[in-house]
Legacy VTK file of the C-alpha trace (Angstrom):
# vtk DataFile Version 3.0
C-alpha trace
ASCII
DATASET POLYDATA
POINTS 313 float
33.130 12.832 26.538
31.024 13.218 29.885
32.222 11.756 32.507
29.743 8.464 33.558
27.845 8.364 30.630
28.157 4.941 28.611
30.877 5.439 25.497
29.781 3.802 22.212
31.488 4.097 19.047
29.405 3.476 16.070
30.514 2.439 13.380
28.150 3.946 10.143
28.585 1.572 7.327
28.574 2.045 3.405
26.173 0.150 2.400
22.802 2.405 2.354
20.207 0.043 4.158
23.225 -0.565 6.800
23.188 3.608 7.018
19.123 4.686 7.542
19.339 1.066 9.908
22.331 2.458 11.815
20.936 5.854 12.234
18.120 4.551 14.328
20.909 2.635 16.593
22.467 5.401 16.799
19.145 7.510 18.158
18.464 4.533 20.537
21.766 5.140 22.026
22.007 9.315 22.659
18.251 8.960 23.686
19.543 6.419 26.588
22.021 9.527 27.204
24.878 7.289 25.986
27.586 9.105 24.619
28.265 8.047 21.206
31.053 9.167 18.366
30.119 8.161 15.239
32.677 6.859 12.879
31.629 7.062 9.468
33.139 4.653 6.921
31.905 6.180 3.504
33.691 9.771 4.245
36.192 9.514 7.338
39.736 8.179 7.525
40.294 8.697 10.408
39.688 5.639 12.474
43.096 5.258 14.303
42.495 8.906 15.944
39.307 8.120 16.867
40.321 4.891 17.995
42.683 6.617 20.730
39.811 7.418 22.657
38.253 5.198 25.234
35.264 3.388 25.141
32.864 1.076 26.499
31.470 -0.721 23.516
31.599 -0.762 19.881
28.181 -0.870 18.459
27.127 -1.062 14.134
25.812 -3.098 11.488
26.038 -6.217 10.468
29.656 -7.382 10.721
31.279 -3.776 10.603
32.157 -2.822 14.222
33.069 -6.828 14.554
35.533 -6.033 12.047
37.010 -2.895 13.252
37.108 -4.352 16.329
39.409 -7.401 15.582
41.399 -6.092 12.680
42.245 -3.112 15.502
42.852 -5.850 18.266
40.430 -3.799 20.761
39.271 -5.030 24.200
36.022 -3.808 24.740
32.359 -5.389 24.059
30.945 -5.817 20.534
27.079 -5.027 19.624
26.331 -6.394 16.364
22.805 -5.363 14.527
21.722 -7.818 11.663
19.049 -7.006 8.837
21.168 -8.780 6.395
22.187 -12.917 6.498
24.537 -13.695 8.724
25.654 -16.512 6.923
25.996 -14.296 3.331
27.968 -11.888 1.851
25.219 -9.086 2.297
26.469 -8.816 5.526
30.389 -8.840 4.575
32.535 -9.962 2.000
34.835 -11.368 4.701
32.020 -12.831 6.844
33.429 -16.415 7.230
36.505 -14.538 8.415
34.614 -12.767 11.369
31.998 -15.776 12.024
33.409 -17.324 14.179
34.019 -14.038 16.538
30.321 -13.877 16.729
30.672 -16.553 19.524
32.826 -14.548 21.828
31.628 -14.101 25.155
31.953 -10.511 24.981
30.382 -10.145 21.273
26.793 -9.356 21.171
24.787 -10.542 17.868
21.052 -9.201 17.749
19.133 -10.232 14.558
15.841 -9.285 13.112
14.974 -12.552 11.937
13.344 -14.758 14.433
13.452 -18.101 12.507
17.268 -17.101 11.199
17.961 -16.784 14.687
16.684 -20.105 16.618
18.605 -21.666 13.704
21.817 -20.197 15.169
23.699 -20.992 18.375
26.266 -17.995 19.063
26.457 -17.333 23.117
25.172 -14.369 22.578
22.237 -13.895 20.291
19.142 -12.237 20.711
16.412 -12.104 18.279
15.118 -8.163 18.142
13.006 -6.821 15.445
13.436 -3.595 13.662
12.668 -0.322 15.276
12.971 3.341 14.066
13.175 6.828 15.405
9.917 8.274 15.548
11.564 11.612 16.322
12.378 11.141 12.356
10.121 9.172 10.801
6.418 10.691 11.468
3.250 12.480 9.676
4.175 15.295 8.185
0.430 15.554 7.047
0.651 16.510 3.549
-0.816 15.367 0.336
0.622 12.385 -0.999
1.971 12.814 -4.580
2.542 9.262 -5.603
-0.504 6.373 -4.917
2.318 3.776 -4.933
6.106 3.295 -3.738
8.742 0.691 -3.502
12.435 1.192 -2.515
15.217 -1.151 -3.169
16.632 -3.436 -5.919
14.945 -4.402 -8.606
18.061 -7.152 -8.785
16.457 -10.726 -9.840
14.274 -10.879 -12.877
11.245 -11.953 -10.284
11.461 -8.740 -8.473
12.143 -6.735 -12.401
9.006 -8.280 -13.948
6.813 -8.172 -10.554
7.249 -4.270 -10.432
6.733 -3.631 -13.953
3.535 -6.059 -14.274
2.141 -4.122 -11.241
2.903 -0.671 -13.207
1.654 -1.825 -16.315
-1.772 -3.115 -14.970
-2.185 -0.194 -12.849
-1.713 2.781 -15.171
-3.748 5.700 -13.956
-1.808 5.437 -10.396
1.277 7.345 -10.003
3.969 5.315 -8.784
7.348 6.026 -7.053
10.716 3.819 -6.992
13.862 4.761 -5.057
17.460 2.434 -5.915
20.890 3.502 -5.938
22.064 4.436 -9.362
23.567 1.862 -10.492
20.955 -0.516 -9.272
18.677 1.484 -11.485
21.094 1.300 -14.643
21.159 -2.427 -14.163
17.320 -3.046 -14.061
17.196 -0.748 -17.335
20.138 -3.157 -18.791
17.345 -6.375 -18.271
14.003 -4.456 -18.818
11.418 -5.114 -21.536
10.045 -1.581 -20.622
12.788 0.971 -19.789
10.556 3.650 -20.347
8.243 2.704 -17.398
11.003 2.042 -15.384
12.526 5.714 -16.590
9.506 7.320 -15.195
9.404 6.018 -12.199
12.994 6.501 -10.885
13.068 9.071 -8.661
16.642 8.370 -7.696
18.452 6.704 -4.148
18.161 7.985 -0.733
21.033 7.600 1.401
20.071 9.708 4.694
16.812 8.676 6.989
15.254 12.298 6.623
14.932 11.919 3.097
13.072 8.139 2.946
10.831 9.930 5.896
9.744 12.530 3.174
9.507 10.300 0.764
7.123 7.703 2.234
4.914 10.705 3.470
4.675 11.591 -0.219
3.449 8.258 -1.129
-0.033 7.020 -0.027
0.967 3.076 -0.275
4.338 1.534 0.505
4.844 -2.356 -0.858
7.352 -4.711 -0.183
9.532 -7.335 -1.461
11.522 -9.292 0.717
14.693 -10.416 -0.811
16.438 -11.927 2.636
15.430 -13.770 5.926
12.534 -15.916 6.465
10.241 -14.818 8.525
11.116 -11.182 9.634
9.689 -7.898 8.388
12.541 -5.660 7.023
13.178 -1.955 8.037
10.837 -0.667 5.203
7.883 -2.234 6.891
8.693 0.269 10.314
9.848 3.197 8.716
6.137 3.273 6.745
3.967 2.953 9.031
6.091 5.230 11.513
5.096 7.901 9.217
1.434 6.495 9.267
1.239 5.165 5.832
0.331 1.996 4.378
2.514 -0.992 3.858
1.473 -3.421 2.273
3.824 -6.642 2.106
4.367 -9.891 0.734
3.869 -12.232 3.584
6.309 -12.770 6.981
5.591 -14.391 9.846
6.473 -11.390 11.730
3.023 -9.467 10.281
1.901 -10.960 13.328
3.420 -8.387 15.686
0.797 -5.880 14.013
-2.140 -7.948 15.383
-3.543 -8.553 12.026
-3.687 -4.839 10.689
-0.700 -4.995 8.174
-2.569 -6.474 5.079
-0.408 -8.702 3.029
-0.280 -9.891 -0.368
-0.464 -13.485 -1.734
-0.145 -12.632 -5.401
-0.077 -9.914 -8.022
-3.529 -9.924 -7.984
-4.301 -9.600 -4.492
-1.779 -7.047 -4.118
-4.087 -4.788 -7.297
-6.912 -5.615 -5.807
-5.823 -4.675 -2.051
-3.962 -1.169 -3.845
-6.964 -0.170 -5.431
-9.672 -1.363 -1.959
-7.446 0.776 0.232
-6.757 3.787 -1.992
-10.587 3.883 -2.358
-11.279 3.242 1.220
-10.352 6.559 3.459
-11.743 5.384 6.648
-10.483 1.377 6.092
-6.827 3.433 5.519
-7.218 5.327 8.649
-7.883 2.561 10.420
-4.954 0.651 9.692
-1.869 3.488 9.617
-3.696 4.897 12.892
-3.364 1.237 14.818
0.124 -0.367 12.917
1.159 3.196 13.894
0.385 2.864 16.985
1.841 -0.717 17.934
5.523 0.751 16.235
4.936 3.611 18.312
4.885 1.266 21.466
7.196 -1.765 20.857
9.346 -0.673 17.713
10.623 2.891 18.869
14.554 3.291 19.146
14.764 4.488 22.787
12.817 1.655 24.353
14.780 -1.294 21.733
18.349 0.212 22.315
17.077 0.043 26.175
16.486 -3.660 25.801
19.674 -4.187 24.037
21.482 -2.428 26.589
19.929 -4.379 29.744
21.349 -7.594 27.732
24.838 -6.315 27.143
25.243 -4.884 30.411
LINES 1 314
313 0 1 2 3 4 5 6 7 8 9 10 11 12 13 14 15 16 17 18 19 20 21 22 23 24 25 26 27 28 29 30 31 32 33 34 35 36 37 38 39 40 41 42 43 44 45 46 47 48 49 50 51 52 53 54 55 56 57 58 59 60 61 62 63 64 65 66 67 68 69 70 71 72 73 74 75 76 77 78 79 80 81 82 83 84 85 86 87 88 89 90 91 92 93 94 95 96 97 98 99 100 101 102 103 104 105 106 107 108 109 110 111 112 113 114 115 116 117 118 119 120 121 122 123 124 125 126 127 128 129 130 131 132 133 134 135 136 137 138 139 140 141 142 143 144 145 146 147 148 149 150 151 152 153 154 155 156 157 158 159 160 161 162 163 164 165 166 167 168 169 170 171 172 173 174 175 176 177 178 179 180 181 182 183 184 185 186 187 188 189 190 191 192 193 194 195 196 197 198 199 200 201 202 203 204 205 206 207 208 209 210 211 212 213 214 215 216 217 218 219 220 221 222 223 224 225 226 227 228 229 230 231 232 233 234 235 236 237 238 239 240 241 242 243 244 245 246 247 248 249 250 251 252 253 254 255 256 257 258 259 260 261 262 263 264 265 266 267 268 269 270 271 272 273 274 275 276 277 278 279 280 281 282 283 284 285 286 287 288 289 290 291 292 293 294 295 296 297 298 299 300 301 302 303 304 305 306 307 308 309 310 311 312
């Protein structure tokens, strides 16, 4: 490790949304010229070697570097990044067991949903919204293959019949969905129309490269929400990073795109807002070129990770 550069370990989690969200912590950190090992929980086992070294914080997602750090007894700073409910097992299985670390004067909690976090009185939390690494996630100015996409679970029987209403009442579009296997298998389990789902699976991404190419081969991005309250979720950055439309259901947090980000109040609205943009070149330019350009200025990883550094430091 260089001598006088700030030591983070990172711990990269399992869980694939805690991965492509990591990875941009990660960026924010080396492009602050921290110097940061990564310790990856899905293929290492290695932790106690890596835990010989010496650091100056332990930085992840969610509750996993909380956890390392107290089931290892360490002495050094905690940065904790939530997308998921603090207060919920999508951050944890054992998160009543770490909980009340989170008030440690020398834990750091940052969370992505504003009204989640004025709810919550830890020392040390700090509302920040998501942010991506634009070194990653960018134009790659091709031609879109698919009209539509949506990544993520189709897990409640809302979210099942939702997605296969929209395909079924918007036929002559092609339309992309991205889920980890076995979230796939599920949905097909509880589906009145496997076959649609069936050909629209185009399988999981697990690495941020990969969801970069695939939202630049899709001309529309929508969203579902399925936690928080108010907050847009890491979809919402990584598409129009990569200056393509997202079009959500509605969060308070739309706001921070000063009314460019359309969002959708029903399944009509969000048909007839598909079909106004995907006919509309100069109306889609006009949105991906400005949402584009507000990420580009307050949602980037180097100038975030600098904020959360000026706090823990």
């Amino acid at each position: 490790m260089s001598k006088g550069k700030t030591k983070i370990l990172t711990i990269l989690p399992e869980s694939i949304g805690g991965r492509l969200t990591t990875s941009s912590l990660i960026a924010g950190f080396e492009q602050n010229d921290c110097n940061v090992t990564v310790y990856d929980e899905l293929f290492e086992d290695n932790l106690q070697k890596v835990l010989t070294k010496k650091y100056d914080y332990i930085a992840g997602y969610d509750f996993s570097p909380l956890k390392v750090k107290v089931d290892n007894k360490l002495d050094l700073p905690c940065i904790c990044y939530f997308s998921d409910d603090i207060r919920s097992a999508t951050s944890g299985k054992e998160w009543e067991k770490y909980l009340p670390y989170l008030d440690d004067n020398d834990n750091y909690t940052f969370y992505w949903d504003k009204q989640l976090t004025d709810c919550e009185n830890f020392k040390n939390i700090h509302y920040l919204p998501h942010f991506v690494n634009f070194d990653v996630y960018k134009d790659f100015g091709g031609k879109p293959e698919f009209d539509i996409m949506f990544a993520g679970r189709l897990d409640t029987d809302y979210r099942l019949s939702f997605f296969e209403e929209l395909v079924l009442k918007m036929p002559k579009l092609k339309v992309a969905w991205y889920a980890i296997d076995r979230h796939y298998k599920d949905a097909l389990k509880r589906s009145q129309y496997p076959e649609i789902l069936d050909l629209c699976y185009m399988g999981f991404i697990d690495n941020e490269p990969d969801m970069a190419k695939a939202i630049n081969n899709s001309k529309i991005v929508f969203n579902m929400h399925s936690q928080g309250l108010s907050s847009l979720n890491y979809r919402a950055f990584q598409t129009v990073a990569c200056k393509r439309l997202m079009i959500t259901d509605y969060r308070d947090e739309v706001a921070l795109f000063d009314g460019y980000m359309p969002f959708y109040e029903d399944m009509s609205d969000l048909i007839f807002k598909i079909e106004n943009y995907l006919e509309d070149e100069e109306a889609y330019k006009t949105i991906t070129e400005n949402c584009y350009n507000i990420a580009h200025k307050s949602h980037n990883s180097k100038d975030c990770v600098r904020y959360l550094m000026s706090i823990v430091k």
